[in-house]
Structures are given as structure tokens and as C-alpha cells.
KEBA-497448 format. One record per residue (C-alpha): x negated, y negated, z negated. Coordinates in nm, 3 decimals, padded with zeros to 5 digits. Layout:
pami X X	Y Y	Z Z;
...
END
This chain:
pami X -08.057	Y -09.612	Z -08.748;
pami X -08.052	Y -09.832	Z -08.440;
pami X -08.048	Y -10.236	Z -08.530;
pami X -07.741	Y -10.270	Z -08.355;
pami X -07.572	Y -10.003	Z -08.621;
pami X -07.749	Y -10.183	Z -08.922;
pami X -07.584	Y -10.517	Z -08.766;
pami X -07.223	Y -10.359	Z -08.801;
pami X -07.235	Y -10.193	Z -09.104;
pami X -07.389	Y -10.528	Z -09.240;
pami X -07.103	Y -10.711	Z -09.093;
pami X -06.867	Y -10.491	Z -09.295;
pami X -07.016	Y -10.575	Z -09.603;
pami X -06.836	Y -10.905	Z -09.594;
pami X -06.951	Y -11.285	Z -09.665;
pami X -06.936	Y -11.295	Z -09.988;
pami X -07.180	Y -10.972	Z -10.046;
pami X -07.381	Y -11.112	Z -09.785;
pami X -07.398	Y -11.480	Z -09.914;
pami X -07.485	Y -11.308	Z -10.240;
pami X -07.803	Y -11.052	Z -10.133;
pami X -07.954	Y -11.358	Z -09.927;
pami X -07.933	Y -11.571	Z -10.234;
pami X -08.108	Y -11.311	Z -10.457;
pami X -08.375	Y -11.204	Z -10.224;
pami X -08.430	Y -11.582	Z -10.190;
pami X -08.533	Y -11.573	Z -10.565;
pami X -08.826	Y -11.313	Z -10.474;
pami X -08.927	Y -11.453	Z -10.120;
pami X -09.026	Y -11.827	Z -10.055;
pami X -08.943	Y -11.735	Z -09.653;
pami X -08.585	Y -11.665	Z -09.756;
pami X -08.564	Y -11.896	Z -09.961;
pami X -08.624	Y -12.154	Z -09.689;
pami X -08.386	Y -11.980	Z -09.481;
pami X -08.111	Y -12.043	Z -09.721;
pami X -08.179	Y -12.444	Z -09.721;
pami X -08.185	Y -12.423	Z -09.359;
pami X -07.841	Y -12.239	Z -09.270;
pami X -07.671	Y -12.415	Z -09.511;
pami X -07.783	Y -12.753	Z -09.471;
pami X -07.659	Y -12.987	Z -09.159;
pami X -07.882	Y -13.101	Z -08.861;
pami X -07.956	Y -13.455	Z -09.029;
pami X -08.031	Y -13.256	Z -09.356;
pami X -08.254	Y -13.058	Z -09.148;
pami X -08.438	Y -13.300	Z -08.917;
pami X -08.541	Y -13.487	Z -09.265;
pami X -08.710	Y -13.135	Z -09.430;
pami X -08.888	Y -13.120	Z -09.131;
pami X -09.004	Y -13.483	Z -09.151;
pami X -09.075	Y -13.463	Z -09.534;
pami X -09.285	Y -13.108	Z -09.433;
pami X -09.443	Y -13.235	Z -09.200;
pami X -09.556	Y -13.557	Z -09.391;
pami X -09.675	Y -13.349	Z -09.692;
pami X -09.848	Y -13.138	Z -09.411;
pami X -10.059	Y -13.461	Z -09.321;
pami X -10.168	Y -13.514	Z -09.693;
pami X -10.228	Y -13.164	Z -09.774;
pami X -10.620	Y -13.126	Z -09.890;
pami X -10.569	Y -12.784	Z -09.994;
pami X -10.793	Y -12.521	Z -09.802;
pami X -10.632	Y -12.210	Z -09.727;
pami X -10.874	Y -11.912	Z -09.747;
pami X -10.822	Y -11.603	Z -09.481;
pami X -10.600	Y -11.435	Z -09.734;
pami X -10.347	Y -11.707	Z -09.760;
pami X -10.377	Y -11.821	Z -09.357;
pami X -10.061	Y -11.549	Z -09.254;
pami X -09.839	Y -11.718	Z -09.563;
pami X -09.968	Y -12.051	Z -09.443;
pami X -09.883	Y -11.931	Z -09.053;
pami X -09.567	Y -11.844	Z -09.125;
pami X -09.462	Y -12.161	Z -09.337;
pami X -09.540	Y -12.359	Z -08.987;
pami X -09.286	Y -12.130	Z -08.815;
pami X -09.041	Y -12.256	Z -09.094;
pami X -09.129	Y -12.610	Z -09.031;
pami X -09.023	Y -12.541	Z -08.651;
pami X -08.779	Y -12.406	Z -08.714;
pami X -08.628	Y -12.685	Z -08.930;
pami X -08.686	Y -12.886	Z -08.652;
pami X -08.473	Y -12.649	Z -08.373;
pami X -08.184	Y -12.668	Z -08.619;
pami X -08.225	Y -13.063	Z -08.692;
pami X -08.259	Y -13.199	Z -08.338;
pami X -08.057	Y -13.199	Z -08.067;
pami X -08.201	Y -13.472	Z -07.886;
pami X -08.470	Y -13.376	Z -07.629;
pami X -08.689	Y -13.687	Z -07.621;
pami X -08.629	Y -13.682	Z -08.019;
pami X -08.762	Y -13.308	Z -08.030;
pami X -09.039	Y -13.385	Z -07.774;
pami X -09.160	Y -13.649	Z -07.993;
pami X -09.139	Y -13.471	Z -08.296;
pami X -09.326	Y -13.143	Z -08.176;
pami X -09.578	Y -13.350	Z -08.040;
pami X -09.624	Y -13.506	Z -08.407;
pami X -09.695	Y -13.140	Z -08.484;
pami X -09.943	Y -13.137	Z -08.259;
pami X -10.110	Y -13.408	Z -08.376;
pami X -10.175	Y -13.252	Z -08.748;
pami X -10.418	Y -13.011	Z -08.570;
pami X -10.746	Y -13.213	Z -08.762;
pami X -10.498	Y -13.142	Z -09.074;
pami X -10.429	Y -12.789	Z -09.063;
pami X -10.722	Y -12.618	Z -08.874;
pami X -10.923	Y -12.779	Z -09.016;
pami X -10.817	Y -12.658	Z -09.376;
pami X -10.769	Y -12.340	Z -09.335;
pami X -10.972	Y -12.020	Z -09.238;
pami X -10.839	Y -11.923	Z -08.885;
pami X -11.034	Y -11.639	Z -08.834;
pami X -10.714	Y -11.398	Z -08.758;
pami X -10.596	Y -11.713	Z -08.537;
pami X -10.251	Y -11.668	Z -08.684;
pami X -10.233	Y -12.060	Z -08.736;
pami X -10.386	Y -12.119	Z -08.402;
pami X -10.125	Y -11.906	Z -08.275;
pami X -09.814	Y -12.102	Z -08.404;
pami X -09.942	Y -12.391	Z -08.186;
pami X -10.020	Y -12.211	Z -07.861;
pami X -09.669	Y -12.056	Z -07.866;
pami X -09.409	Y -12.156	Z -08.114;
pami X -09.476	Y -12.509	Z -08.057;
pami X -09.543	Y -12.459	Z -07.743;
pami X -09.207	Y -12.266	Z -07.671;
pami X -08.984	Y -12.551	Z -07.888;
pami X -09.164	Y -12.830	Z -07.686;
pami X -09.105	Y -12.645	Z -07.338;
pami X -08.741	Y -12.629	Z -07.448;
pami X -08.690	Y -13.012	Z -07.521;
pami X -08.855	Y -13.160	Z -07.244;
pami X -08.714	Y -12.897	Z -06.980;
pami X -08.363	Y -13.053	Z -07.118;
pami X -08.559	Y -13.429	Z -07.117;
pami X -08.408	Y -13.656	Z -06.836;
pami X -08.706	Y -13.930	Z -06.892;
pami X -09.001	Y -13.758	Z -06.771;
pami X -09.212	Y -14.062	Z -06.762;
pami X -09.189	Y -14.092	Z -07.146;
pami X -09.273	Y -13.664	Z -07.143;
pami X -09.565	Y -13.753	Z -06.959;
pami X -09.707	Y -14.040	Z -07.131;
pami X -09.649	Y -13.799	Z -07.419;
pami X -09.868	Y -13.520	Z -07.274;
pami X -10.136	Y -13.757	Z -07.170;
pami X -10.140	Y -13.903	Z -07.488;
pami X -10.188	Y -13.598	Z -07.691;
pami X -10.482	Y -13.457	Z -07.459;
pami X -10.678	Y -13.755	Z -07.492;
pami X -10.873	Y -13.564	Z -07.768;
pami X -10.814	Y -13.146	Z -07.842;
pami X -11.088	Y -13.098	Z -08.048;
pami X -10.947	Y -12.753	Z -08.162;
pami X -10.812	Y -12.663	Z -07.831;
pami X -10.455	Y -12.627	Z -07.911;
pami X -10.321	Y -12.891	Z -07.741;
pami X -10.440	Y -12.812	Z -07.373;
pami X -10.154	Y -12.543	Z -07.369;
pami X -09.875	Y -12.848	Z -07.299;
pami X -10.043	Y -12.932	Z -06.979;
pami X -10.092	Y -12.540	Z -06.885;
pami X -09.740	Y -12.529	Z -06.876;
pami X -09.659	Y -12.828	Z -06.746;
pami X -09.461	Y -12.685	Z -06.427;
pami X -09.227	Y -12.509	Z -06.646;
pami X -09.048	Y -12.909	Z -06.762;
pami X -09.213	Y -13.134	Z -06.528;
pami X -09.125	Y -13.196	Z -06.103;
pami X -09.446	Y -13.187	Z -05.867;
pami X -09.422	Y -13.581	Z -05.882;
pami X -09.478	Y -13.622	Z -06.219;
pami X -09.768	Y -13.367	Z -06.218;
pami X -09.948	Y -13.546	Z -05.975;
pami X -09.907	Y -13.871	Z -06.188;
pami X -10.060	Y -13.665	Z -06.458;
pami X -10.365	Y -13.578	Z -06.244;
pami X -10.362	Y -13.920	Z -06.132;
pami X -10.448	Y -14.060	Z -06.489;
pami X -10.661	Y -13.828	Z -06.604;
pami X -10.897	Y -13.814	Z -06.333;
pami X -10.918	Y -14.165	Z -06.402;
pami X -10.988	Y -14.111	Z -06.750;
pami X -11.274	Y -13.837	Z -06.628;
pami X -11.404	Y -14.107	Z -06.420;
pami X -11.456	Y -14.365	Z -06.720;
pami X -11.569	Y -14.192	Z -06.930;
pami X -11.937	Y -14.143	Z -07.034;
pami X -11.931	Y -13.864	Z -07.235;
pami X -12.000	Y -13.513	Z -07.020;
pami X -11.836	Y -13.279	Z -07.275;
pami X -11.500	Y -13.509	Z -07.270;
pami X -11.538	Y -13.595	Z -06.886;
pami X -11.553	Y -13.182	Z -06.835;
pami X -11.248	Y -13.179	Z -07.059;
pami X -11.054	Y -13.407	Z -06.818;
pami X -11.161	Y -13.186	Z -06.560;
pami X -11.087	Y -12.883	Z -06.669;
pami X -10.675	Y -13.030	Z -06.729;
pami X -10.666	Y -13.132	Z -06.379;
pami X -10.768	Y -12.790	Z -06.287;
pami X -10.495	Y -12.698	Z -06.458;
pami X -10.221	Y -12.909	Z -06.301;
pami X -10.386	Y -12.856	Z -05.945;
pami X -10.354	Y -12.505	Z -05.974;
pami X -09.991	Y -12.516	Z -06.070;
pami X -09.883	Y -12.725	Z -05.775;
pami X -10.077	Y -12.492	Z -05.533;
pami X -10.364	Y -12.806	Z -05.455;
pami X -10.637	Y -12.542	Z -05.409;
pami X -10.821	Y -12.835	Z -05.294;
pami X -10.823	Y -13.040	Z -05.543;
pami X -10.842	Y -12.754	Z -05.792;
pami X -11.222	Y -12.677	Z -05.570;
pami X -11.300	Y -13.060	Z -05.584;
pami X -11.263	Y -13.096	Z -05.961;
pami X -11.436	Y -12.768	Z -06.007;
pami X -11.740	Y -12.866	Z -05.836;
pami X -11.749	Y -13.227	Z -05.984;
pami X -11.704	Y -13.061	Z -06.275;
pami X -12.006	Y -12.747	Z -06.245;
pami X -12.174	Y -12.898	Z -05.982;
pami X -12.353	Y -12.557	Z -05.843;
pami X -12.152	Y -12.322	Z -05.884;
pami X -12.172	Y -11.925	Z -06.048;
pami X -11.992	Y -11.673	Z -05.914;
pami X -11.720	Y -11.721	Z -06.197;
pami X -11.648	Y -12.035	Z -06.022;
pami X -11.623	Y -11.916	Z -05.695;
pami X -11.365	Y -11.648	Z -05.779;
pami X -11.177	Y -11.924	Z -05.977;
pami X -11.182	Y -12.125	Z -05.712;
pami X -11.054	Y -11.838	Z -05.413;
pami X -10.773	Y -11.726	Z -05.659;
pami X -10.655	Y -12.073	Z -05.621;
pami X -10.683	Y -12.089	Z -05.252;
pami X -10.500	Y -11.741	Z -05.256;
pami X -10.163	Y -11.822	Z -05.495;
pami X -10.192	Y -12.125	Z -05.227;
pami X -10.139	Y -11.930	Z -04.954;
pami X -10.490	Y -11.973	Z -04.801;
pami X -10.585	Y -11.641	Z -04.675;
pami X -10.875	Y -11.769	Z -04.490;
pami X -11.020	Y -12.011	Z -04.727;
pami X -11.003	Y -11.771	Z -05.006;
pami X -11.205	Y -11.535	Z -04.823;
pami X -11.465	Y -11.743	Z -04.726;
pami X -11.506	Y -11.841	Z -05.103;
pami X -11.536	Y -11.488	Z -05.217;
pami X -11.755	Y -11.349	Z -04.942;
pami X -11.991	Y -11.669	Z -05.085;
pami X -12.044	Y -11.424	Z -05.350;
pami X -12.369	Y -11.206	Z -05.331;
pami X -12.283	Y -10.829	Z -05.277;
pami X -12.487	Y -10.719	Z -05.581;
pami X -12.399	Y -11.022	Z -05.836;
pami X -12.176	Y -10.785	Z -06.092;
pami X -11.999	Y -11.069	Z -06.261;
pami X -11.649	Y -11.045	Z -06.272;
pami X -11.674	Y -10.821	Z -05.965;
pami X -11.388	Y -10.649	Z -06.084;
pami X -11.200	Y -10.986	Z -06.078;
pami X -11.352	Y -11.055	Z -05.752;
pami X -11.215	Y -10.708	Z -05.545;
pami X -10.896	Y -10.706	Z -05.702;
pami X -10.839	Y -11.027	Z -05.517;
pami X -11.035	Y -10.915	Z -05.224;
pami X -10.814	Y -10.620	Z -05.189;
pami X -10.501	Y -10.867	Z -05.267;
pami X -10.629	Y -11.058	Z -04.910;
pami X -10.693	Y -10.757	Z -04.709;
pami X -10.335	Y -10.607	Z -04.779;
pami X -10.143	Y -10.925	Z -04.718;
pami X -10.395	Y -10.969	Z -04.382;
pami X -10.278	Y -10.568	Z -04.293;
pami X -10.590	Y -10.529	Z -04.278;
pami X -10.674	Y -10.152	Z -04.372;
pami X -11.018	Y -10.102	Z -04.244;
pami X -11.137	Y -10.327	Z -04.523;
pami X -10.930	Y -10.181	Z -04.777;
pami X -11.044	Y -09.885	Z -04.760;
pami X -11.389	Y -09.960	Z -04.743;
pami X -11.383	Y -10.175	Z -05.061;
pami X -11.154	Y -09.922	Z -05.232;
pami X -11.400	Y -09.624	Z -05.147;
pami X -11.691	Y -09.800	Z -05.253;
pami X -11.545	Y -09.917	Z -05.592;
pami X -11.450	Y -09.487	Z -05.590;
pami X -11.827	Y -09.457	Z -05.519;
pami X -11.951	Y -09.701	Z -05.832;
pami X -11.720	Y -09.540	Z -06.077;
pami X -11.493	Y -09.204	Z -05.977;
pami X -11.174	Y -09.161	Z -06.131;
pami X -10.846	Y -09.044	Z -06.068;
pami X -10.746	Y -09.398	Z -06.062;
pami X -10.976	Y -09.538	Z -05.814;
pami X -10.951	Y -09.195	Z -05.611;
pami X -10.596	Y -09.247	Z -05.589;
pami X -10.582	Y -09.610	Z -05.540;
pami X -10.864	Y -09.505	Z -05.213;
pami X -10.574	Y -09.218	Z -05.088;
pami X -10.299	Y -09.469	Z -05.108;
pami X -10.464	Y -09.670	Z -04.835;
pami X -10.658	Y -09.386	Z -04.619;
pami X -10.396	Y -09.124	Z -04.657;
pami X -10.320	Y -08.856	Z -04.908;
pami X -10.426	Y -08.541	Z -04.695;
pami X -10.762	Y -08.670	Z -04.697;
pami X -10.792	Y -08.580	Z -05.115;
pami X -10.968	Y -08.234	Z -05.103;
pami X -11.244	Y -08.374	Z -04.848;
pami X -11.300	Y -08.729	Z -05.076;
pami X -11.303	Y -08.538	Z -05.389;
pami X -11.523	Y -08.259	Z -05.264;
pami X -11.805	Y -08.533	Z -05.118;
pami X -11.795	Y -08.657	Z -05.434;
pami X -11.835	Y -08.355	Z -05.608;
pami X -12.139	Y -08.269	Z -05.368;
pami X -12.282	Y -08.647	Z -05.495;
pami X -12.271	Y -08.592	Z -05.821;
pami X -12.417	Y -08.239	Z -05.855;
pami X -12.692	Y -08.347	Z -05.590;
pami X -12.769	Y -08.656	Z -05.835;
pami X -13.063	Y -08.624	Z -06.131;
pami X -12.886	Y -08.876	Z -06.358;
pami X -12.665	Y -08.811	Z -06.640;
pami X -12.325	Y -09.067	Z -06.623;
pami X -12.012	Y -08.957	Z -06.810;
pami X -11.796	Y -09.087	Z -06.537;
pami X -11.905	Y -08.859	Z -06.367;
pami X -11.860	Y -08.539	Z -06.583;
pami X -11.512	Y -08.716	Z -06.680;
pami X -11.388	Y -08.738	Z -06.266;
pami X -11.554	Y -08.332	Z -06.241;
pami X -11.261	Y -08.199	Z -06.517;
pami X -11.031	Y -08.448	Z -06.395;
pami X -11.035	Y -08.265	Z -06.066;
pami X -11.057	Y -07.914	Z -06.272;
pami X -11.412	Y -07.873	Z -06.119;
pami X -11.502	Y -07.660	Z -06.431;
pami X -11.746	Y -07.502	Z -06.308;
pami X -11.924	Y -07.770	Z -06.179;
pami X -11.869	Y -07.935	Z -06.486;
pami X -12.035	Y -07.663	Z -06.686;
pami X -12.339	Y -07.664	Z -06.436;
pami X -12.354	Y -08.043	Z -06.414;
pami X -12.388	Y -08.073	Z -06.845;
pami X -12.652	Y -07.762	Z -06.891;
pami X -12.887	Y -07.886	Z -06.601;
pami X -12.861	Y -08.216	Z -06.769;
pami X -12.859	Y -08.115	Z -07.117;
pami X -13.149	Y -08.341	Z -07.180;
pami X -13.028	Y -08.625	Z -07.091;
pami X -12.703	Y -08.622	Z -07.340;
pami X -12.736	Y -08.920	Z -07.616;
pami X -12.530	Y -08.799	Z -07.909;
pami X -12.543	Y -09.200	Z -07.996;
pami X -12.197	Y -09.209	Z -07.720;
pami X -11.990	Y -08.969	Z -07.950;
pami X -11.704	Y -09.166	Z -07.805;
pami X -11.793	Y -09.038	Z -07.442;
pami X -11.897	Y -08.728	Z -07.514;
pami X -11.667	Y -08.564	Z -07.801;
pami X -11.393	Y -08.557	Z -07.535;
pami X -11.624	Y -08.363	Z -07.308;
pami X -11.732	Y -08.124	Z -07.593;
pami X -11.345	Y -08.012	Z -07.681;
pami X -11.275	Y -08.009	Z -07.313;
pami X -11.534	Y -07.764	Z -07.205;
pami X -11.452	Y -07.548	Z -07.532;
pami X -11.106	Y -07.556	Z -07.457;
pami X -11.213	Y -07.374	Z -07.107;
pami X -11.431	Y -07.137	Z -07.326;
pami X -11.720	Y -07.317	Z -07.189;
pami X -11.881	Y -07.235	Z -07.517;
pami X -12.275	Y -07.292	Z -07.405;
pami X -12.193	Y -07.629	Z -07.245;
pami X -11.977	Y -07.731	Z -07.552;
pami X -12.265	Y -07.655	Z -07.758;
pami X -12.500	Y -07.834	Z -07.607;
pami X -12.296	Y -08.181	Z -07.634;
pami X -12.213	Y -08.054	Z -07.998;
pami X -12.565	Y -08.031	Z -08.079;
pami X -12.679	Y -08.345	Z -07.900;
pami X -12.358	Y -08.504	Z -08.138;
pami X -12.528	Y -08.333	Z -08.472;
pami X -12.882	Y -08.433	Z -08.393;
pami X -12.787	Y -08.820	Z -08.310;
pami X -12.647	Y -08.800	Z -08.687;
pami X -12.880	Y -08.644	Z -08.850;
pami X -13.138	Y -08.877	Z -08.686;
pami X -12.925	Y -09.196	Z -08.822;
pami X -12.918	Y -09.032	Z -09.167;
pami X -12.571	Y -09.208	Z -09.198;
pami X -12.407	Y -09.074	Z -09.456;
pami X -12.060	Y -09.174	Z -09.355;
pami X -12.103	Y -08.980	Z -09.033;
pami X -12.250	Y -08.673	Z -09.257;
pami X -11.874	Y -08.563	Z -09.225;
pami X -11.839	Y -08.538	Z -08.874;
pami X -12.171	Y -08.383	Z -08.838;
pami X -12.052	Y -08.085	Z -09.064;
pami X -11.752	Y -08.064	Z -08.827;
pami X -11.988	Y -08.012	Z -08.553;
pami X -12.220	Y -07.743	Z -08.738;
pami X -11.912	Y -07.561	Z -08.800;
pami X -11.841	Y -07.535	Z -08.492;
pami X -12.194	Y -07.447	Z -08.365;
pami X -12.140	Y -07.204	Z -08.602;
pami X -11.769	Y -07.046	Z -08.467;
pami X -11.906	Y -07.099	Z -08.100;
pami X -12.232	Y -06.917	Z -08.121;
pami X -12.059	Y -06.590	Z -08.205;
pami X -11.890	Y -06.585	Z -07.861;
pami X -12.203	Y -06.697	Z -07.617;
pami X -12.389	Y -06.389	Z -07.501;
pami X -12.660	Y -06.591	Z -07.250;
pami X -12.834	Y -06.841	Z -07.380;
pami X -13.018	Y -06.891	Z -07.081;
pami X -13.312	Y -07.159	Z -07.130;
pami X -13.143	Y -07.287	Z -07.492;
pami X -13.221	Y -07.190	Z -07.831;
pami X -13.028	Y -06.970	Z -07.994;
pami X -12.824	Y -07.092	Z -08.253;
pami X -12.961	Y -06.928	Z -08.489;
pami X -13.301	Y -07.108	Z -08.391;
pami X -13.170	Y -07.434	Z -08.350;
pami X -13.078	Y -07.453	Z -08.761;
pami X -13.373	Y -07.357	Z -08.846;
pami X -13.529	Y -07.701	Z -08.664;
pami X -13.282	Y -07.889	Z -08.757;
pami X -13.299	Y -07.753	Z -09.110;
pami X -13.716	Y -07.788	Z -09.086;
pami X -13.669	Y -08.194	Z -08.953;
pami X -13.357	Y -08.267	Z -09.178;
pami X -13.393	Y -08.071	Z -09.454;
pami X -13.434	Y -08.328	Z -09.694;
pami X -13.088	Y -08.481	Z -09.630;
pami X -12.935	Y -08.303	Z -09.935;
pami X -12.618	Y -08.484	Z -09.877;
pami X -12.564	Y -08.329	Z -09.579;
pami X -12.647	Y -07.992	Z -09.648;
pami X -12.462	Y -07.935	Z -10.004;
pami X -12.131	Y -08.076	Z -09.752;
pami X -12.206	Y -07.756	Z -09.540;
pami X -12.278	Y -07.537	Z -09.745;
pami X -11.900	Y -07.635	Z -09.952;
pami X -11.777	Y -07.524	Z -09.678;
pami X -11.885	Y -07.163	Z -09.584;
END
């Protein structure tokens, strides 16, 4: 039953038979419970639980273990949502959600945030209430002295996410007031982890006004020489800018065979080329990414720029790569049944049967069903067996399981294969297994329960 239907038939029930389910499920559940106090009480009533909450919140020495920390989580949605239904002011409500803020020290630091469902009521909930007070907040001087006052210190880095979203309640003028004051506060101050934390808020602000320039100033002030992660930062900035040129420049600064964040690094290389028209480099970037890893999502992301007629002669190149290459890549058995090359496929595994690492079950399992699903039965086998022997070699127990699976269907498969060629027969291949692993009792007594 949709929620919509649920809403109407609940709606039929009446106000008294609603009234009087809410009340008793608010004897079972603290959440409901709260609810109750909230609907029913008026904004004033309201805006003082919150205050009262939030000054018990401050005293609190209790530590809340991992199992408690989703309870815990969801009590600080309550206390938010005592304060939506208390304040109507926006200034009010700014101020108050930033005293949230402040019991950070308080709360994260008493709890166990592993899950980083607490963490999470700051970096949206709060984030979302405080967006929605100061958006409606006519003195933006007093939002902003706020914000800077909060992110003098954000020792556990919740309260950075009010200046990340700055441009969603603040004009450009204010913004750049912000920047203003806080790279003064970089500037005096002696400290280089808290100077890099001034930094990295004006990055922030920069990059939501479009200042790719400042946004590359405080980066290098703040790294000095820079890593390729930088760089990339820093033309994605000059790009959302509008900077064609200037973003290019920063990426091409990047060596062609530094891999980090390449993928990063071409998406926004391609994003340059297409708004330059400029297909010659598409395609070249496209077809070499094709090159590094074939799929059908990099093959088709190469034919939407070079032309979709020109499929059977890109895939069959490839094809002729991979069969003329020695080395053993998944990718590249995955992009051979992807194109229903199954016959290559099958000749691609059994020529490189040694090379198959039964350790990447997660690569290879798919492989196995795929080429038994063709009746590829040899080259099944082989992937099976390399599956079974990485296993038996573990001698993990939990896996003994799967590794039965896979006998079993060594077993069903070997009945249909009539050439071996230059493999063991079945047959042969239990009885080394059996001779290396024979002590693995475990294992065996599961097989043999199931013949």
C-alpha cells in the first residue's frame, strides 16, 4: 500500500483515534514521546526545551558507546527539531544553531562516532536548519561575524560545512568580507596546522564566487609545491570559472604517467575539449583511456565522439590487442564477452590458464559462470579449479563452503568435456589436490555429504 493510501485511510480514522495511538506508542518509544511534547506545545514552550536540551547537552559527561551513538543521533535531530518549531526569528535561529555548533567538544567528544551518525546530524541537519534561517536573515553582517566566529577553531571538522555553503545565504559582498578576515587571521597566525585551516576556508569561499585566482593563490601559499592533486584542484576551479585556457595549462602541468586522480584529471580534460569543440582531442584522450581499461563504457563513450559506424573496427583492434598480449588482466576477458567474442574468450583463458589467481574470486567467478553458461566447460574449469586451489591453499574454513560448490561443479562439468587438450583430467586433478590437501578433513567430510 502506497504512503499516500496509508495517509487517507489514517485520516479516516479520526482525531480522537489518532490523538489516542500517538499517545500510547509514546509510552513504548522515547522518539514519540518527544514528538507528542513538541506538537502540542507552543513555539515559546518549544524554543525553551530546546534551550533546557541543549544546556543539559553541555553538562552531559556521559559517554555514549557505538551501540547507543544512533539513539544518541537521533535525540540531536529532536533537539533541532524543537528548535524549527520554537523559532521564527532568523537571526534568533542563526544564533541558536550556531550554539549547537559550538557543543561539538561536548558531544563528539563523548561518544563513539565510528558509524558518523552524530557527525552526520551536524554536517546536514544543522547545517540544513542554519541555511534556512540565515537565507531568511536580513543582517548579514551579524551572519557573518557568526560564521567567522564559529570557524575560529573546528577541531572535529564539523563546523567548516557553514562556510562550504556559504553562497547558498550570503551575497558575493559579504563572501569576500569573509575571505577578507580570514586571510588575515591565516596571516597572524603562527601555528601551520591552524594557518592551513584558514586557508583551506578561503579556498572554499574563492571557489564559490568563481575567484579561480585567489582559490590558486591560497592553494599554493597554502602547499607551497604542489602534487598533482593540487593541480587538478586548482584547474577545476579555473574551469567552473569559465577559464578554458588557464585550466588547461594547469592540467597539462601534470606529468602524462603520474596516475593520481587521473581519472579526476580526464574527466575534466574531456569537460575542456568539448566546450572548446575540440574533437581531435577528445577522441584521442577517450581512445586512450579505451586502451588502459576496455569496456563497453569507455568503448561507447570513444564512439560517441568518433562516430558509431566505426564500432566493429575499434572493437576488433582491440580484440587483436588483447589476444596478441602475454598478460593475464580481467578487463580484458570481461570487454571479450561483453562484445560476445566467445571464442576468443575461451582461447584467451586456456592459453593463460596459468596465470589465473583464484585469490580474485570476485573477478573471476563471473567469468567461470559466464563461460559455462556458453558450455565453455574446459575454460570454466580451469577458473573453477584455479577458485578451489586458492582455497584450499588458505585452508579457510569459512570458504571450505564455496570450495565444495566449485568441486561439485568440477565434478558435473567434467562429464561433458571430451578434449582435455594440455590439462589434467579431472579425474587427475583430485587426486593432487586430494594428495596436497588431504589432510583438510573439514573440507573433505563437506564433499563427501554431498555426493
Amino acid at each position: 500500500m502506497s504512503k499516500n493510501n496509508h495517509r487517507k485511510k489514517l485520516i479516516g480514522l479520526g482525531a480522537e483515534a489518532l490523538s489516542d495511538a500517538l499517545l500510547e506508542l509514546a509510552v513504548h518509544s522515547q522518539d514519540a514521546d518527544d514528538l507528542v511534547e513538541r506538537l502540542i506545545a507552543t513555539p515559546g514552550e518549544n524554543a525553551q526545551r530546546f534551550k533546557k536540551k541543549l544546556a543539559r547537552l553541555k553538562r552531559s559527561k556521559r559517554f555514549i558507546n557505538w551501540r547507543g551513538v544512533a539513539e544518541f543521533a537521533r535525540g540531536l535531530e529532536a533537539l533541532l527539531q524543537d528548535l524549527k518549531a520554537g523559532i521564527q526569528d532568523p537571526l534568533t535561529g542563526v544564533e541558536l544553531v550556531a550554539a549547537f555548533y559550538e557543543t561539538d567538544e561536548h558531544v563528539l567528544g563523548n561518544c563513539d562516532d565510528s558509524t558518523g551518525h552524530v557527525g552526520d546530524v551536524f554536517r546536514f541537519a544543522a547545517k540544513e536548519l542554519f541555511v534556512a534561517y540565515a537565507a531568511r536573515c536580513t543582517e548579514k553582517e551579524k551572519v557573518t561575524d557568526i560564521i567567522l566566529r564559529l570557524n575560529r577553531e573546528d577541531d572535529y571538522g564539523v563546523r567548516g560545512i557553514l562556510i562550504e555553503c556559504a553562497g547558498e545565504y550570503l551575497p558575493e559582498p559579504m563572501i569576500r568580507t569573509m575571505i577578507s578576515e580570514l586571510q588575515k587571521q591565516a596571516d597572524n597566525e603562527s601555528e601551520d596546522y591552524k594557518k592551513r585551516h584558514y586557508f583551506m576556508l578561503v579556498e572554499s569561499l574563492a571557489r564559490q564566487v568563481k575567484d579561480a585566482k585567489l582559490f590558486e593563490k591560497t592553494r599554493i601559499a597554502s602547499w607551497g609545491e604542489l602534487p598533482a592533486a593540487a593541480r587538478i584542484d586548482i584547474g577545476r576551479v579555473y574551469l567552473e570559472s569559465g577559464d578554458l585556457e588557464t585550466a588547461l595549462s594547469w592540467l597539462e602541468k601534470i606529468p602524462g604517467n603520474v596516475t593520481t586522480k587521473a581519472y579526476e584529471r580526464d574527466k575534466l580534460l574531456l569537460e575542456i575539449y568539448k566546450q572548446q569543440n575540440n574533437t581531435e582531442k577528445q577522441a584521442a584522450l577517450l581512445h586512450r583511456n579505451f586502451e588502459s581499461y576496455p569496456s563497453t563504457d569507455t568503448l561507447h563513450a570513444l564512439l560517441d565522439v568518433i562516430g558509431h559506424d566505426k564500432r566493429e573496427k575499434i572493437i576488433a583492434d582491440e580484440v587483436a590487442r588483447i589476444l596478441k598480449s602475454k598478460v593475464f588482466q580481467t578487463s580484458d576477458a570481461g570487454f571479450l564477452i561483453s562484445t560476445r567474442k566467445i571464442d576468443e574468450t575461451e582461447a584467451y583463458l586456456l592459453t593463460r590458464a596459468g596465470q589465473l589467481n583464484g585469490e580474485y574470486y570476485e573477478r573471476l567467478l563471473p567469468l567461470a559462470k559466464t563461460m559455462a553458461s556458453e558450455n565453455r566447460n574446459l575454460a570454466a574449469s580451469v577458473i573453477y579449479r584455479s577458485l578451489l586451489i586458492a582455497i584450499l591453499n588458505r585452508g579457510y574454513t569459512k570458504a571450505y563452503p564455496h570450495g565444495v560448490r566449485y568441486l561439485k561443479k568440477l565434478d558435473e562439468m567434467a562429464v561433458t568435456i571430451t578434449d582435455w587438450q594440455d590439462f589434467d583430467h579431472h579425474d587427475t586433478f583430485k587426486e593432487h589436490i586430494h594428495k596436497a590437501h588431504g589432510r583438510k578433513r573439514s573440507f573433505w567430510s563437506k564433499y563427501q555429504s554431498q555426493l
